[in-house]
NUKE-815868 format. One line per field, with one value per atom (N, C-alpha, C): residue number from 1; residue in three letters; chain; atom name; x, z, y. Coordinates in nm, 3 decimals. Layout:
<sedrens>
num: NUM/... .
residuo: ALA/... .
cadena: A/... .
atomo: CA/... .
px: X/... .
pz: Z/... .
py: Y/... .
</sedrens>
This chain:
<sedrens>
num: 1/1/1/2/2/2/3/3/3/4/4/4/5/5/5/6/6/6/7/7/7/8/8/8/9/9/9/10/10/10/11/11/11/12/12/12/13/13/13/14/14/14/15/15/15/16/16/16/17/17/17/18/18/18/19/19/19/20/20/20/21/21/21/22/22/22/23/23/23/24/24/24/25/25/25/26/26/26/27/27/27/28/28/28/29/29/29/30/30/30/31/31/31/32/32/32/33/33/33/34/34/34/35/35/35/36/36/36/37/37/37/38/38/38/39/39/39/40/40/40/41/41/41/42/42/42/43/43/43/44/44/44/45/45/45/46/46/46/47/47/47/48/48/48/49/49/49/50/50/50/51/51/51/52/52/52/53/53/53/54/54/54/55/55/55/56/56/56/57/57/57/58/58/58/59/59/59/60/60/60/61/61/61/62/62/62/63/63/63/64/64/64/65/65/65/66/66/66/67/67/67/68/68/68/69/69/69/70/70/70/71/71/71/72/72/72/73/73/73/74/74/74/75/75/75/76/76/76/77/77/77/78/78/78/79/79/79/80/80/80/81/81/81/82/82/82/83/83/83/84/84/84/85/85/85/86/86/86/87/87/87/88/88/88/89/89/89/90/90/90/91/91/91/92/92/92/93/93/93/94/94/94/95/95/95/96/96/96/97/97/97/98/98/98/99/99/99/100/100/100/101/101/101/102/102/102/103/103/103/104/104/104/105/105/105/106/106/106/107/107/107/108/108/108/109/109/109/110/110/110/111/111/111/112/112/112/113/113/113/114/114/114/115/115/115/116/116/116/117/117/117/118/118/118/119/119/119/120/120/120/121/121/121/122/122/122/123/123/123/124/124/124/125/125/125/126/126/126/127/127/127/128/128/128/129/129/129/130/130/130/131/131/131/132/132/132/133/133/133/134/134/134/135/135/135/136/136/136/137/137/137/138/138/138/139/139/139/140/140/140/141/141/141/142/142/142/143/143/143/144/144/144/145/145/145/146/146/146/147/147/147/148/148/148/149/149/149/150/150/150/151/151/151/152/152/152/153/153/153/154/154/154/155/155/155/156/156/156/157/157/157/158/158/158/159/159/159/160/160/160/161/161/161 .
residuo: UNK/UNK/UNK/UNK/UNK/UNK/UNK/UNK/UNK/UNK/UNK/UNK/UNK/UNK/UNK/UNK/UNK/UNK/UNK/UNK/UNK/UNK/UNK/UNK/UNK/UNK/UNK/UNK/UNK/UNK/UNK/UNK/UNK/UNK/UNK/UNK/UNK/UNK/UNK/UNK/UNK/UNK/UNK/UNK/UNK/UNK/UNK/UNK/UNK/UNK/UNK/UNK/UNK/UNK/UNK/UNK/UNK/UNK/UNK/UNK/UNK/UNK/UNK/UNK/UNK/UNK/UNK/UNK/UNK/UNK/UNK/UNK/UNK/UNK/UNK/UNK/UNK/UNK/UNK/UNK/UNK/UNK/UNK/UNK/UNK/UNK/UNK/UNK/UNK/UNK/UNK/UNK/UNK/UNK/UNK/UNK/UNK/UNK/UNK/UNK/UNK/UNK/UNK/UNK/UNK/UNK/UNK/UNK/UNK/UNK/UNK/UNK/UNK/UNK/UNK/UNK/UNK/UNK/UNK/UNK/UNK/UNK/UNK/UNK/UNK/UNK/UNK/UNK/UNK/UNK/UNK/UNK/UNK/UNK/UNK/UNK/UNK/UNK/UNK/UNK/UNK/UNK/UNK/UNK/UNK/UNK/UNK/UNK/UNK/UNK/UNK/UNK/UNK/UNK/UNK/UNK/UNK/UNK/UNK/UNK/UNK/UNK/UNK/UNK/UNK/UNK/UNK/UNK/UNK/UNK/UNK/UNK/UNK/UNK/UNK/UNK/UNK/UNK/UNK/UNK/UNK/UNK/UNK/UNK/UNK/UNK/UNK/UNK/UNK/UNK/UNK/UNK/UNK/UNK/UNK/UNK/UNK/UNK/UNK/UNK/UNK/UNK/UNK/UNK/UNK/UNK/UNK/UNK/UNK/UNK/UNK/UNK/UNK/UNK/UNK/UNK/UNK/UNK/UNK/UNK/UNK/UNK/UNK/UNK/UNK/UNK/UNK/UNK/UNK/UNK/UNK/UNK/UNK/UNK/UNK/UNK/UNK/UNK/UNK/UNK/UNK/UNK/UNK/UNK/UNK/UNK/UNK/UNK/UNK/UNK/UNK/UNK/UNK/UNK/UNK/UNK/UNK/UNK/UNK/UNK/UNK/UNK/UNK/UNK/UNK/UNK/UNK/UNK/UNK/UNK/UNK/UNK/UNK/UNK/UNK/UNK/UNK/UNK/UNK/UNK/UNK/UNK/UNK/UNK/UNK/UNK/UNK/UNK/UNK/UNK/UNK/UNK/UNK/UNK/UNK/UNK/UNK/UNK/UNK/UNK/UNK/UNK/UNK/UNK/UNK/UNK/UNK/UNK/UNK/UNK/UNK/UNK/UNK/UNK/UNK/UNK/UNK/UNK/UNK/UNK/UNK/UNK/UNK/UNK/UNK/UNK/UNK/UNK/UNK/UNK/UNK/UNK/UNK/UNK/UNK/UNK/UNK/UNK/UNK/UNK/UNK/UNK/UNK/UNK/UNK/UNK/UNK/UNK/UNK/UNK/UNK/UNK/UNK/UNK/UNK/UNK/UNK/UNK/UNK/UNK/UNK/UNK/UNK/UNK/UNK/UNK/UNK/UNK/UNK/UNK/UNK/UNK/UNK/UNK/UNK/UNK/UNK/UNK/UNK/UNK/UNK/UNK/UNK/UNK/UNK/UNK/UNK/UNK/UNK/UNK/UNK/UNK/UNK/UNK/UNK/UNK/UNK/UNK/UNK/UNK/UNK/UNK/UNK/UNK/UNK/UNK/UNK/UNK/UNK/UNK/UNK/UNK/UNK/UNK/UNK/UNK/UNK/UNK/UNK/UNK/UNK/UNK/UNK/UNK/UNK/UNK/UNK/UNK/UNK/UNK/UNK/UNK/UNK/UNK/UNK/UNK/UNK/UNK/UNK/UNK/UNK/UNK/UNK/UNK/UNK/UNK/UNK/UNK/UNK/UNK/UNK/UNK/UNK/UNK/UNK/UNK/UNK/UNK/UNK/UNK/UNK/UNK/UNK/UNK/UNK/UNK/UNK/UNK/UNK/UNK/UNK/UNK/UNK/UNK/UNK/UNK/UNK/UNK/UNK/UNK/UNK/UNK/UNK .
cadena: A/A/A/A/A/A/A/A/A/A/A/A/A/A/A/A/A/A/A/A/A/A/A/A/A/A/A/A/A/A/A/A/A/A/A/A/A/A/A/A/A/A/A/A/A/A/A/A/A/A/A/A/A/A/A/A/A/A/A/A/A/A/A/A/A/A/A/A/A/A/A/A/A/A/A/A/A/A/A/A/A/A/A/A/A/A/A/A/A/A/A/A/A/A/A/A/A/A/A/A/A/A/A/A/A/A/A/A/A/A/A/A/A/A/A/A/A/A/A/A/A/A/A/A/A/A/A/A/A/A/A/A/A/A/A/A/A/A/A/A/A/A/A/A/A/A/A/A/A/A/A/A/A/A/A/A/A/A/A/A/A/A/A/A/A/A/A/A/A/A/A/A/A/A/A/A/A/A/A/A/A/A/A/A/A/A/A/A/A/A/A/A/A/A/A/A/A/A/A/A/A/A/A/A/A/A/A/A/A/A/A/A/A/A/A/A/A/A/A/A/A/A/A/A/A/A/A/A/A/A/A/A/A/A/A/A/A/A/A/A/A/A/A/A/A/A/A/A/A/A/A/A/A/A/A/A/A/A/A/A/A/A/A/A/A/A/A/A/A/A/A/A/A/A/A/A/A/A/A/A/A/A/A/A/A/A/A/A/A/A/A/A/A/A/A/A/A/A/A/A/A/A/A/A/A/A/A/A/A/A/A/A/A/A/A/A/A/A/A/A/A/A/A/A/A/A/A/A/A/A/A/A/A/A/A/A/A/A/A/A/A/A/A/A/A/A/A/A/A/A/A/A/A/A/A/A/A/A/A/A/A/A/A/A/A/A/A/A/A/A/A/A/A/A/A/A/A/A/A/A/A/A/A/A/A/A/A/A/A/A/A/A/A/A/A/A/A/A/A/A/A/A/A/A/A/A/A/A/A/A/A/A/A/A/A/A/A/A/A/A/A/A/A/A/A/A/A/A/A/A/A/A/A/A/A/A/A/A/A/A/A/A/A/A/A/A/A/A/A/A/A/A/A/A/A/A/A/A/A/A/A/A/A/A/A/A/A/A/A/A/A/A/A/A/A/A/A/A/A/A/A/A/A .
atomo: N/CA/C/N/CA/C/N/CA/C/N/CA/C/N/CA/C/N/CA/C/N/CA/C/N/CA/C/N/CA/C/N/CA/C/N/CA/C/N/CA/C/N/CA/C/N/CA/C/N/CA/C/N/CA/C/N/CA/C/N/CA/C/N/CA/C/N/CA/C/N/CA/C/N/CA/C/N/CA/C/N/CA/C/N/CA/C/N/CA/C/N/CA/C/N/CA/C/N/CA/C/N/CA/C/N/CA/C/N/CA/C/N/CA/C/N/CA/C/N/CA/C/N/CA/C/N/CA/C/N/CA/C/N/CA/C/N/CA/C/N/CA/C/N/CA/C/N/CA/C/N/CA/C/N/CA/C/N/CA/C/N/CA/C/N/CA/C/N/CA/C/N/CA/C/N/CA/C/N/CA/C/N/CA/C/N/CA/C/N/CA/C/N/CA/C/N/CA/C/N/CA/C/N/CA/C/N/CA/C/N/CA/C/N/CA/C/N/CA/C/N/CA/C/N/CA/C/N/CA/C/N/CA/C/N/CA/C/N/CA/C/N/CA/C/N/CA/C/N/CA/C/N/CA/C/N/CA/C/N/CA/C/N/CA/C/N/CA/C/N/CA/C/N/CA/C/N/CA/C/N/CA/C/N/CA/C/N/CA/C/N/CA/C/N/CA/C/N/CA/C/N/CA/C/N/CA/C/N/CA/C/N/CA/C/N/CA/C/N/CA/C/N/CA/C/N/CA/C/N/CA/C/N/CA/C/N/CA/C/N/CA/C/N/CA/C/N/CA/C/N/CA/C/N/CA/C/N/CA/C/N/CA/C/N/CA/C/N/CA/C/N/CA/C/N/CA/C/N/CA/C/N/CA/C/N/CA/C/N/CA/C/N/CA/C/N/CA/C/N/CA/C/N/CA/C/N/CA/C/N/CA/C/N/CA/C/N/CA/C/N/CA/C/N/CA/C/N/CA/C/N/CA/C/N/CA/C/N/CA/C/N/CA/C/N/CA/C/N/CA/C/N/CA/C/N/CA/C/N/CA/C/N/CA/C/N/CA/C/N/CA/C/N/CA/C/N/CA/C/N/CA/C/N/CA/C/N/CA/C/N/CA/C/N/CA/C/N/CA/C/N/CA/C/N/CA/C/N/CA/C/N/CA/C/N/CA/C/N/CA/C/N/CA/C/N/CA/C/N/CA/C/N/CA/C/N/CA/C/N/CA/C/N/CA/C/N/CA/C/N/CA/C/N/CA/C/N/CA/C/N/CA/C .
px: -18.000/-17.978/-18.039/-18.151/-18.219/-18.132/-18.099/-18.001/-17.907/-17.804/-17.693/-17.726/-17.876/-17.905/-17.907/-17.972/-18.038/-17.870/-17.835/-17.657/-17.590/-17.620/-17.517/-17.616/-17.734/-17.852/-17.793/-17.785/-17.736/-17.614/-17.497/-17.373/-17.389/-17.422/-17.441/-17.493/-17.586/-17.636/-17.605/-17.525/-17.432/-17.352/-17.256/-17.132/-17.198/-17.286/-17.359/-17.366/-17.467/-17.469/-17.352/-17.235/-17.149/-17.037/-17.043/-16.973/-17.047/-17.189/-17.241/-17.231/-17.205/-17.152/-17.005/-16.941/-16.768/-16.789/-16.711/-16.632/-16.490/-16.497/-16.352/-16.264/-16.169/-16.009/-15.960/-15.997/-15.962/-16.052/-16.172/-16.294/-16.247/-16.219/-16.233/-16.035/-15.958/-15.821/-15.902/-15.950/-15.995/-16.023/-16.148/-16.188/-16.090/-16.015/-15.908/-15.800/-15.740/-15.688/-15.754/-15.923/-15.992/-15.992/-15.979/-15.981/-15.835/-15.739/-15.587/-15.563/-15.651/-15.625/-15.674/-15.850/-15.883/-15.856/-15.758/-15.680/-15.566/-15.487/-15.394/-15.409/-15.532/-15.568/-15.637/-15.702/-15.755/-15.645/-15.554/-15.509/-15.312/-15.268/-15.124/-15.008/-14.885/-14.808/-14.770/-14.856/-14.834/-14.957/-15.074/-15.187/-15.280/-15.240/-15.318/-15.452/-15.593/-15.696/-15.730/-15.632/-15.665/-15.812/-15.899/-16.078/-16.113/-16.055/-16.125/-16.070/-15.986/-15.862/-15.744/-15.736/-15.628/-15.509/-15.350/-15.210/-15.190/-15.014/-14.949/-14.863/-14.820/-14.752/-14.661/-14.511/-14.376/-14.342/-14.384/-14.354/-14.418/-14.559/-14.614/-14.637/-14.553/-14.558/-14.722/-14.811/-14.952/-15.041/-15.134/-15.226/-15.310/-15.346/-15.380/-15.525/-15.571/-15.694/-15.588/-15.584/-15.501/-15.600/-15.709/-15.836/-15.833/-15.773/-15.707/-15.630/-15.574/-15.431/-15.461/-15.402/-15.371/-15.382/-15.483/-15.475/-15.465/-15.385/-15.280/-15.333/-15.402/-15.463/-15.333/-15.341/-15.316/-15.270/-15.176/-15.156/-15.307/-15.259/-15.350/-15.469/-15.529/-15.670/-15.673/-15.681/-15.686/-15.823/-15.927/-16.032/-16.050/-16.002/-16.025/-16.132/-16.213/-16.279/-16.216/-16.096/-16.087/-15.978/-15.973/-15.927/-15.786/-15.805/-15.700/-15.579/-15.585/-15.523/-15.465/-15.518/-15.429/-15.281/-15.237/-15.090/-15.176/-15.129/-15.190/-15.069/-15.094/-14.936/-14.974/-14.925/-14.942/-14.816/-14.812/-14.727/-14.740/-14.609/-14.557/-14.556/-14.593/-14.632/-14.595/-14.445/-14.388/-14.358/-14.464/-14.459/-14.299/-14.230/-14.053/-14.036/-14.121/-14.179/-14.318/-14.339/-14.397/-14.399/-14.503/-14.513/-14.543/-14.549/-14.575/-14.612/-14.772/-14.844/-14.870/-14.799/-14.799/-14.884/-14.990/-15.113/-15.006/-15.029/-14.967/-14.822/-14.781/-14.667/-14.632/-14.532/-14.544/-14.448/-14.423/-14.395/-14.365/-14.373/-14.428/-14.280/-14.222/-14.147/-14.160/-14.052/-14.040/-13.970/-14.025/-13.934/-13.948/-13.814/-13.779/-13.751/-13.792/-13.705/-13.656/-13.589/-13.496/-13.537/-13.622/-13.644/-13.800/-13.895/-14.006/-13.983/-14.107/-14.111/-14.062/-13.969/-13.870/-13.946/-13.925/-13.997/-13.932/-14.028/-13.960/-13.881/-13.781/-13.711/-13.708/-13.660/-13.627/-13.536/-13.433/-13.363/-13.422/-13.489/-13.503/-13.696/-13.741/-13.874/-13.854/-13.984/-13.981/-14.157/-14.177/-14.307/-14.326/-14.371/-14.373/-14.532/-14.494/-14.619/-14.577/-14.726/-14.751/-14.886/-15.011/-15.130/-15.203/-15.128/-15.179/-15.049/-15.017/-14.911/-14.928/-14.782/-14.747/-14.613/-14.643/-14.542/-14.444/-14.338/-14.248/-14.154/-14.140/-14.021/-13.919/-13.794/-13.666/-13.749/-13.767/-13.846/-13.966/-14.054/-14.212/-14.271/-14.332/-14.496/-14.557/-14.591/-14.670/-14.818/-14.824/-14.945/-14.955/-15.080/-15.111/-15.210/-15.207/-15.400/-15.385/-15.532/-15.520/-15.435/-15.460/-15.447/-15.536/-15.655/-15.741/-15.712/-15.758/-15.725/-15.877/-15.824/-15.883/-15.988/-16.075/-16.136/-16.241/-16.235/-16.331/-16.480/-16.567/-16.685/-16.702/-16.724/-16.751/-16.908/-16.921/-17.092/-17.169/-17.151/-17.243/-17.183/-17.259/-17.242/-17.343/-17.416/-17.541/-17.522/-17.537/-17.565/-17.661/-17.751/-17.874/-17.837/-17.838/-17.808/-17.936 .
pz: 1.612/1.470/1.418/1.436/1.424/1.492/1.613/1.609/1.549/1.481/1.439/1.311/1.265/1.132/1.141/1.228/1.249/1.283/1.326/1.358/1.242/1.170/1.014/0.897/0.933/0.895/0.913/1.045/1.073/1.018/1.059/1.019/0.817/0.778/0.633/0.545/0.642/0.626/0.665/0.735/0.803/0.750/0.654/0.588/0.463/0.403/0.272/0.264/0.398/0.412/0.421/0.482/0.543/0.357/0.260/0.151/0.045/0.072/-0.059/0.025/0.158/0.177/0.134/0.149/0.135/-0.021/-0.083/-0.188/-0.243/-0.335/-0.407/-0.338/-0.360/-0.318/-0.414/-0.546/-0.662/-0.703/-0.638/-0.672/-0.547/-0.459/-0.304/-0.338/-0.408/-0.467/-0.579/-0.657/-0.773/-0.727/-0.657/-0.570/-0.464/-0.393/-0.349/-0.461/-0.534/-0.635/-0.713/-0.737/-0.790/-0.720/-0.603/-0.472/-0.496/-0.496/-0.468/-0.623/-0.742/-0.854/-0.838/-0.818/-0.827/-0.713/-0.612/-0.491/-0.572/-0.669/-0.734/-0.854/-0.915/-1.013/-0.991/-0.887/-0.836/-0.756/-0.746/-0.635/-0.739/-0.707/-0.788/-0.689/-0.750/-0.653/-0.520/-0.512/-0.398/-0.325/-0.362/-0.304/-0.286/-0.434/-0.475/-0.561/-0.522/-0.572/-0.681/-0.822/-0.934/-1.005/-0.950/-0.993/-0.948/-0.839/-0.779/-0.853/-0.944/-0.961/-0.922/-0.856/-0.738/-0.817/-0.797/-0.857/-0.747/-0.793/-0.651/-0.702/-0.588/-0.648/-0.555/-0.659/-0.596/-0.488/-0.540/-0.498/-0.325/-0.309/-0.229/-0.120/-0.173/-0.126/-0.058/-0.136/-0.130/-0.215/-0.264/-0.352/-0.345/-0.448/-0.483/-0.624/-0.686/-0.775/-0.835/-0.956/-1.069/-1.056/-1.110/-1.143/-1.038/-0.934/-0.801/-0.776/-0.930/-0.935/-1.061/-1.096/-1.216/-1.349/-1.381/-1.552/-1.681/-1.742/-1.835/-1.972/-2.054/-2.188/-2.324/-2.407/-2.503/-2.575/-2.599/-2.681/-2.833/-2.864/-3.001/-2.980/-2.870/-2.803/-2.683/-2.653/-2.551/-2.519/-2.543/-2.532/-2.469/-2.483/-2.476/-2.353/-2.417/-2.283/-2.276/-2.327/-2.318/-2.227/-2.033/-1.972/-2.001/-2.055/-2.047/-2.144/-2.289/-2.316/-2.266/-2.154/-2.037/-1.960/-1.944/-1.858/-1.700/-1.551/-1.446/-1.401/-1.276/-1.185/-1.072/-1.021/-0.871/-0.763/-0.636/-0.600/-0.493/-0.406/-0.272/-0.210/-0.054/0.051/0.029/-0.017/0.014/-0.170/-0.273/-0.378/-0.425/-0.370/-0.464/-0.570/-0.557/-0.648/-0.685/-0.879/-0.924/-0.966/-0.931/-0.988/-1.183/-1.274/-1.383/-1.417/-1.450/-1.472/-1.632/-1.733/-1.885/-1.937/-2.026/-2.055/-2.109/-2.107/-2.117/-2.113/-2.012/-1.978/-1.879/-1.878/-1.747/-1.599/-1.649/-1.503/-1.541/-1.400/-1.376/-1.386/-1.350/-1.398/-1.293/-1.180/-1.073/-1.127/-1.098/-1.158/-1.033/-1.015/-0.925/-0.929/-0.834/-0.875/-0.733/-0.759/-0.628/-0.591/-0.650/-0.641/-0.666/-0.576/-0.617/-0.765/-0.791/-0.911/-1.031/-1.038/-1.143/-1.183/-1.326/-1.374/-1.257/-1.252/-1.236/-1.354/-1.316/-1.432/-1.420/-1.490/-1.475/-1.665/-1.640/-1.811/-1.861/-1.974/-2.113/-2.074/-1.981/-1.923/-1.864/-1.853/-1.800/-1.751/-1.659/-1.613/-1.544/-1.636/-1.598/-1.580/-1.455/-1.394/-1.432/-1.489/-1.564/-1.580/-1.501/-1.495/-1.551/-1.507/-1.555/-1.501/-1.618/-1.629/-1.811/-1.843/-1.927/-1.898/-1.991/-2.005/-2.121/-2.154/-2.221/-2.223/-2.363/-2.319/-2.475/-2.405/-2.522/-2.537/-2.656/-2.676/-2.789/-2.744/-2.755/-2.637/-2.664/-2.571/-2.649/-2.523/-2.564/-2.443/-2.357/-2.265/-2.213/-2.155/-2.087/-2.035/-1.918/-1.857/-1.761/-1.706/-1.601/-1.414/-1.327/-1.263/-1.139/-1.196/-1.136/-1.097/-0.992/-0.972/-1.046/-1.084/-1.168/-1.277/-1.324/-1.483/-1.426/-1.492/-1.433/-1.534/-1.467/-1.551/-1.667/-1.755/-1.873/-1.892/-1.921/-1.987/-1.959/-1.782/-1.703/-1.609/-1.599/-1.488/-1.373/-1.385/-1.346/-1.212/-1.084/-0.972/-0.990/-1.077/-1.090/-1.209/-1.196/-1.267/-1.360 .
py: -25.007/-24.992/-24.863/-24.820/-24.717/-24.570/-24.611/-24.465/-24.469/-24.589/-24.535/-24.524/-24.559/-24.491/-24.318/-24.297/-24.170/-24.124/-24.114/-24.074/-24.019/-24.133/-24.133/-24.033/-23.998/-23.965/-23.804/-23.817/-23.640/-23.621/-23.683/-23.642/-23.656/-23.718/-23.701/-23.535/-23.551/-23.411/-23.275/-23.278/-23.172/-23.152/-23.274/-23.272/-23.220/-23.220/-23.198/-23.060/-23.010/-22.851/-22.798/-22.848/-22.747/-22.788/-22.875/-22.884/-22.768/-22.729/-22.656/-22.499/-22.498/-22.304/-22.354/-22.398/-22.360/-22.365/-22.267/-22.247/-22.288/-22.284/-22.423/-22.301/-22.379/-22.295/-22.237/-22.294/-22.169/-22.026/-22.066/-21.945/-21.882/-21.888/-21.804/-21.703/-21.819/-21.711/-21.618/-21.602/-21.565/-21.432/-21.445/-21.352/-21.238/-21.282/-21.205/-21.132/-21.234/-21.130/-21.026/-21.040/-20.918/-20.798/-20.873/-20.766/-20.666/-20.769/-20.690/-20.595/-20.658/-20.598/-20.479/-20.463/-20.360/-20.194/-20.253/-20.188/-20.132/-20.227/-20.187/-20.045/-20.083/-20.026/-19.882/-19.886/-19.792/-19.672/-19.701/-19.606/-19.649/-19.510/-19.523/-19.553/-19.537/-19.633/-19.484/-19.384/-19.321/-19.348/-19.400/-19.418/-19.362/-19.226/-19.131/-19.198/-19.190/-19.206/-19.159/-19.221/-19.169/-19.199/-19.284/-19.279/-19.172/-19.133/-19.006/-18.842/-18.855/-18.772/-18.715/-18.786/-18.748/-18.788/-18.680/-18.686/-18.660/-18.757/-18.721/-18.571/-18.524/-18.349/-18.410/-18.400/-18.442/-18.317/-18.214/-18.024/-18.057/-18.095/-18.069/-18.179/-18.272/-18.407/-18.478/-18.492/-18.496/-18.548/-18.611/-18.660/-18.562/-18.457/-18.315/-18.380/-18.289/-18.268/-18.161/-18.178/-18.099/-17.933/-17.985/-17.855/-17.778/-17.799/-17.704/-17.599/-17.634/-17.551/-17.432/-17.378/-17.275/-17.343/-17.305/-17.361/-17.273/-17.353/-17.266/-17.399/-17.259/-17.344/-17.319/-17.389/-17.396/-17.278/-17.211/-17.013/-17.114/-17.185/-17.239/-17.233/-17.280/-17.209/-17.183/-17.085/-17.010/-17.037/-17.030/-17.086/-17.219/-17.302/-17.443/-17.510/-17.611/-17.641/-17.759/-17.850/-17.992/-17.988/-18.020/-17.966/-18.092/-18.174/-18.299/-18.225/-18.107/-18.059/-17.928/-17.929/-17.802/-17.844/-17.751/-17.749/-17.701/-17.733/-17.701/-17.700/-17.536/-17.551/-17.544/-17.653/-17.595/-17.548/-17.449/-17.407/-17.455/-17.426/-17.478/-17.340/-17.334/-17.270/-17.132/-17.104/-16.918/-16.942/-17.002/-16.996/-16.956/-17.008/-17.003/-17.138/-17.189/-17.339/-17.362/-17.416/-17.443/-17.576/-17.624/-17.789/-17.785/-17.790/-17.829/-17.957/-17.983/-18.052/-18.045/-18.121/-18.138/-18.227/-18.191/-18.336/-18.410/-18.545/-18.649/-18.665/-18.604/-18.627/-18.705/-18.789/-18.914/-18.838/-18.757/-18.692/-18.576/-18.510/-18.328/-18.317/-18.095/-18.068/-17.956/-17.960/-17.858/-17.754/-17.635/-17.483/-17.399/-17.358/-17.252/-17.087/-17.025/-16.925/-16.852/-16.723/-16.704/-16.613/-16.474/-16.323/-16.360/-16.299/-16.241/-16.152/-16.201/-16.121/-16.172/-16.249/-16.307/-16.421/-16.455/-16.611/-16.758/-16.844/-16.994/-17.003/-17.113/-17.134/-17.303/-17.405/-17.474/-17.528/-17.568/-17.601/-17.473/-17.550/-17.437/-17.389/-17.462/-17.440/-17.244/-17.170/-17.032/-16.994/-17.018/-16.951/-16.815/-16.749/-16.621/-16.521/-16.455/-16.419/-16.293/-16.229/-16.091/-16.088/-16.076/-16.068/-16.202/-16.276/-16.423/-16.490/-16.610/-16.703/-16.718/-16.721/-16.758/-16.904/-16.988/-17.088/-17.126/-17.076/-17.066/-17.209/-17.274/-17.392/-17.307/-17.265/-17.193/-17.051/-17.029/-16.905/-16.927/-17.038/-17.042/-17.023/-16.952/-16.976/-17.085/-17.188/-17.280/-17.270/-17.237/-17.193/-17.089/-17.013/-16.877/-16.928/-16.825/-16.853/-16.746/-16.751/-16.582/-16.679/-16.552/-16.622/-16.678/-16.745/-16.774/-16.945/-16.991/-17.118/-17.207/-17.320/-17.443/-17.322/-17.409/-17.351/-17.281/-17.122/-16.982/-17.038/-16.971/-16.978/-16.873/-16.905/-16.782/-16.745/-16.664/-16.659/-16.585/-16.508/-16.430/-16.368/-16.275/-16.173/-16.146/-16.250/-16.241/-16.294/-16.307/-16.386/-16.515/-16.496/-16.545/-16.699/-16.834/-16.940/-16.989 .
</sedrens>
């Protein structure tokens, strides 16, 4: 009698421990979908690491960093430090293509051209290289910038920080 106390003694207690590690079946889903959400949310439907900044570039077929490319501020301020109101271009290998990167625009805007030397064109779009970049849509200038890649430092000439 005493062992099949002691029997039922163990197995009681085993079933007890092994019921308070397992987790319900709705907390252990809960958990996986946070998982698949924040996989979703984190990364775009090319699998470009937009927390990290990463765009995908249709031009370059790649998940790229915008601030990489040519930045082209505002003709209204040319100055500007608010880089989210910048235009950014980036180019493809023998540069006969420009990607166009528009703040809040839901998709970029490929411009070509055929001759060195000659603007990209694309529709009523015109990027034209003349000791910088200028960006023309009809006949506004709506951006310029030099042609330095992502945002130059201003302020010094100094080596010394």
């Amino acid at each position: 009698m005493k062992k099949l106390l002691f029997i039922a003694a163990v197995l009681f207690l085993s079933q007890s421990c092994k019921m308070a590690d397992e987790k319900p079946e709705s907390e252990v889903l809960k958990q996986l979908e946070s998982k698949e959400t924040m996989k979703s949310v984190d990364k775009d439907e090319n699998g470009c690491l937009a927390s990290a900044g990463y765009i995908w570039s249709k031009l370059n077929k790649e998940c790229i960093k915008l601030f990489t490319g040519v930045q082209l501020n505002p003709i209204d301020k040319p100055q500007n430090d608010d880089e989210t109101k910048s235009a950014y271009i980036m180019f493809n290998a023998d540069a006969n293509q420009a990607e166009l990167f528009l703040p809040n625009a839901p998709q970029t805007i490929i411009l070509s051209r055929t001759v060195d030397g000659k603007p990209w064109i694309y529709q009523d779009w015109q990027l034209i290289s003349n000791k910088g970049f200028v960006l023309k849509q009809g006949d506004k200038t709506l951006y310029a910038g030099d042609d330095f890649i992502g945002k130059k430092v201003l302020g010094s000439d100094n080596e010394e920080n």
